[in-house]
N, C-alpha and C positions, 0 to 999 in steps of 0.2 A: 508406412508402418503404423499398425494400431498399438493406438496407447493403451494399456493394460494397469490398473491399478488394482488388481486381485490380490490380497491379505495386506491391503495397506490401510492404514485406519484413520479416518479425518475429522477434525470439530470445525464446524462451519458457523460461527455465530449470527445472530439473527435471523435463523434460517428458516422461519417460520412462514413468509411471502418473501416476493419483492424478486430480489437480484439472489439473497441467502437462497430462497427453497431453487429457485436453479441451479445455483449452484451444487446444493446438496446432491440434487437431481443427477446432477450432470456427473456428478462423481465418482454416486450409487451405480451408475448406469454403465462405468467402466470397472465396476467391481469393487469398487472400495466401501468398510463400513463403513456408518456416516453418522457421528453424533451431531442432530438437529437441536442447536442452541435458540431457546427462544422463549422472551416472558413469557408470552401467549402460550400457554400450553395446548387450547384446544387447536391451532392454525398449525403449532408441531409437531402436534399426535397425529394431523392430518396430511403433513408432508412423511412421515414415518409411515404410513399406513400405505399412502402412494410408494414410497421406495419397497417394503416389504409386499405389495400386489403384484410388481414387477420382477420380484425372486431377489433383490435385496438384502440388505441388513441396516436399521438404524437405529438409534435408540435416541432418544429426548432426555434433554438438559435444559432446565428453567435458570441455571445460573444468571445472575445478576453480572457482570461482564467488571464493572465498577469495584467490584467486593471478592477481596483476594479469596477471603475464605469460602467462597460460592466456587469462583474459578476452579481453585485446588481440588474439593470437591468432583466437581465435572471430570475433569484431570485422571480424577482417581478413581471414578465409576469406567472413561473408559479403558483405562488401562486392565482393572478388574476384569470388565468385560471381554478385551479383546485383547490385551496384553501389551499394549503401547500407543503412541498417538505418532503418524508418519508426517500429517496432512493437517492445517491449518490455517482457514481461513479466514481472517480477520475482516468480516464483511458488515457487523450490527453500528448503528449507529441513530443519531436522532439531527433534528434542526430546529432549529430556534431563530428564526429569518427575520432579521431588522435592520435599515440604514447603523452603522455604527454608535450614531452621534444620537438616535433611539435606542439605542439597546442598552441593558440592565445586563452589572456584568456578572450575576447569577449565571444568567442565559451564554454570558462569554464563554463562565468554568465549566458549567453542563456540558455543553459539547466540547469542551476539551476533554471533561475526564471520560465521557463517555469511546468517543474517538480514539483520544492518544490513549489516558491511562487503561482505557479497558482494550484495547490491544496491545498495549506496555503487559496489562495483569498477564494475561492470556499466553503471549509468544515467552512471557518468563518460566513461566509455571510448565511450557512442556521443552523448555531448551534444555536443561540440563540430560533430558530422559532424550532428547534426540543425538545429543555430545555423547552421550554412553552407546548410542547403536550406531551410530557414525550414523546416519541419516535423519532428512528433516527437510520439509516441503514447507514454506510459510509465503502467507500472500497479505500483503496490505492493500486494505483499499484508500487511495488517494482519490482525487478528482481533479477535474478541469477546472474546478474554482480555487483550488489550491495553485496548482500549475501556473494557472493566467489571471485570475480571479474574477470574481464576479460580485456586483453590485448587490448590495444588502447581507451579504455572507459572510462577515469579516471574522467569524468567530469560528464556523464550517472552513473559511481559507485558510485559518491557522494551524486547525487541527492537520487537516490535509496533507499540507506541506512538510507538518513537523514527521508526519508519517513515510515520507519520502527521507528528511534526515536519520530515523529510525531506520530505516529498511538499509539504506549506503552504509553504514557502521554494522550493522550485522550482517551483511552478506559479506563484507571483509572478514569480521569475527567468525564466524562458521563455516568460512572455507575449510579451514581444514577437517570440519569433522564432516564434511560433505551435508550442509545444513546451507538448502539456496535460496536463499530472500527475494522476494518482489514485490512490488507495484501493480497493482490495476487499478487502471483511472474510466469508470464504466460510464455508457451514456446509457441510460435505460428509459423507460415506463416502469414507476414504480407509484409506492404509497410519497416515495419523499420526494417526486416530480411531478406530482398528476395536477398540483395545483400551479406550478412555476412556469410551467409550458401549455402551447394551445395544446387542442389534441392533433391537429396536421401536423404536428413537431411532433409529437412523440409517436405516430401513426410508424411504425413497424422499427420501433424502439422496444423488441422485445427483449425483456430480462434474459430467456433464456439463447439470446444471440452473443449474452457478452459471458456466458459461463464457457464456452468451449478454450477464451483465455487462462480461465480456472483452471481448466483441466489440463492443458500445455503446462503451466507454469507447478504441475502439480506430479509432474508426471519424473518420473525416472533419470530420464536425459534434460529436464526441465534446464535454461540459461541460471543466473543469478543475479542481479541487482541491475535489473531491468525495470521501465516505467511502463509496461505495457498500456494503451488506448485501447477502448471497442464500443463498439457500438452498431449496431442496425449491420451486423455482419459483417463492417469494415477494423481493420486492425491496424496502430501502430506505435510506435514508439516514442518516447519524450526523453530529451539528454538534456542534465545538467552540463551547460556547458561554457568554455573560457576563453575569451577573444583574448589574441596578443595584444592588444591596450598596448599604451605609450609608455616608454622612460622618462623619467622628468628630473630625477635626481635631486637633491636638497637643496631649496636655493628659496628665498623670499618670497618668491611669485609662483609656488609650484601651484598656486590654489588658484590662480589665474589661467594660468596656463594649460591647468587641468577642464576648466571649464570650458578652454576655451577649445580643447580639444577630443569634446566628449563624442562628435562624431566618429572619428579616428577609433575611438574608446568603444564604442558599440560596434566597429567595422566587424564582421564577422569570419574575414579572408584568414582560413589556417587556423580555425579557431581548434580548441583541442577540451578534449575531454577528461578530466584527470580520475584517476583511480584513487584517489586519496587526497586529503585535505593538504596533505605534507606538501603534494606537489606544486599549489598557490605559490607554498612557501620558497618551494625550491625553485622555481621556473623565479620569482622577484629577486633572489638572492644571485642565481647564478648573470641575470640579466645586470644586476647592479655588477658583479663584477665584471662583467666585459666593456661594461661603461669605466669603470677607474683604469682600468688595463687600457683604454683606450685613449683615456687622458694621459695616464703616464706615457704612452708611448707618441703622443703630438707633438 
């Protein structure tokens, strides 16, 4: 079944190169308009000009991602223009690459607020206009340095990650107005890997291999609170996930014991996957009482 995104309307930030103008690309190309978010005005005008050669629609937004009052703005040009925003991809971002114990924590806050807070700004400013039409497409981009981490990235891992806690609490919250959150965690060739990788590593790490995720997770029947992977045309999934771990119950040596049982604790047999934080809570709680119950009844 082809995906069809005809009179759906999407902000792609950063979309000026890289993984964004695929994306936009990719999105223009199943029909959807496509506001190309990007400082760069003339690298915007330039993916605008490519989706509109192709019988497209985009228009260019230089908003600042950082600066609510830029955001809103954007928001509101395209709403003006097109009459809502469906599609939202949360792709702009920057790096700041140092061992931790080098790094200046300017360089921590930049890419946190660029990362989190300018897709915090972003998915805020068009969620309430998506609660009002009962629909709503949003894609965070995470990474595999977030996921597993990587050396010199500690401030890129943070943001990352915190964007995967971000995405699991709004795909809850917007179920019901049919508003489905996700993850993509991209491997590409871009401006922010070309110096991190040889080029035999990135050799057919094309950007636009990991947009067709974009457009699954963009699309009509799209999942929700999903971590999708892609890269070099391979695709797959990342679960937060929770091992049955040990009972220990209260007792002076559980800190012993707990150590002493951390294999046990990592096993992964029957591990489960919870839909809610509540359920940590409930799966310890109910565990503790079939331990007293069980006491009581020796």
């Amino acid at each position: 079944m082809s995906i069809n995104l005809a009179g759906r309307v999407a902000i792609v930030t950063g979309a000026g190169a890289g993984l964004g103008r695929a994306h936009a690309l990719a999105l223009a190309d199943r029909g959807a308009c496509v506001v190309v978010n990007d400082l760069d005005e003339a690298a915007a005008n330039a993916v605008c000009t490519e989706i509109a050669a192709a019988g497209g629609k985009a228009a260019w937004s230089g908003a600042n991602i950082t600066q609510v009052s830029q955001v809103q703005a954007m928001v509101d040009d395209a709403v003006a223009l097109w009459g809502k925003v469906d599609i939202l991809v949360n792709n702009a971002g920057i790096l700041r690459d140092r061992s931790f114990a080098k790094m200046d924590l300017d360089d921590f806050r930049l890419v946190l607020d660029v990362h989190v807070m300018g897709s915090v700004n972003c998915t805020k400013l068009v969620w309430d206009g998506m609660r009002e039409r009962q629909y709503g497409r949003i894609v965070f981009t995470t990474s595999s340095s977030g996921l597993y981490g990587n050396f010199g990235q500690s401030n890129y891992s943070a943001a990352k990650m915190a964007l995967v806690g971000l995405m699991q609490t709004l795909a809850i919250e917007g179920a019901r107005s049919n508003i489905r959150v996700n993850c993509l965690a991209p491997s590409a060739a871009t401006g922010m890997t070309i110096d991190l990788y040889s080029p035999q590593a990135l050799a057919g790490l094309g950007a636009g291999m990991v947009s067709p995720a974009v457009v699954a997770l963009a699309s009509d029947d799209a999942p929700t609170r999903r971590i999708v992977l892609a890269g070099a045309g391979s695709f797959e999934q990342a679960n937060i996930t929770m091992t049955r771990g040990v009972y220990l119950g209260a007792s002076d040596d559980a800190a012993d014991r707990l150590l002493s049982s951390m294999d046990i604790l990592a096993d992964r047999s029957g591990e489960m996957l919870p839909q809610s934080g509540g359920e940590q809570y409930q799966f310890e709680v109910d565990r503790a009482a079939v331990a007293r119950l069980a006491k009581a009844e020796a």
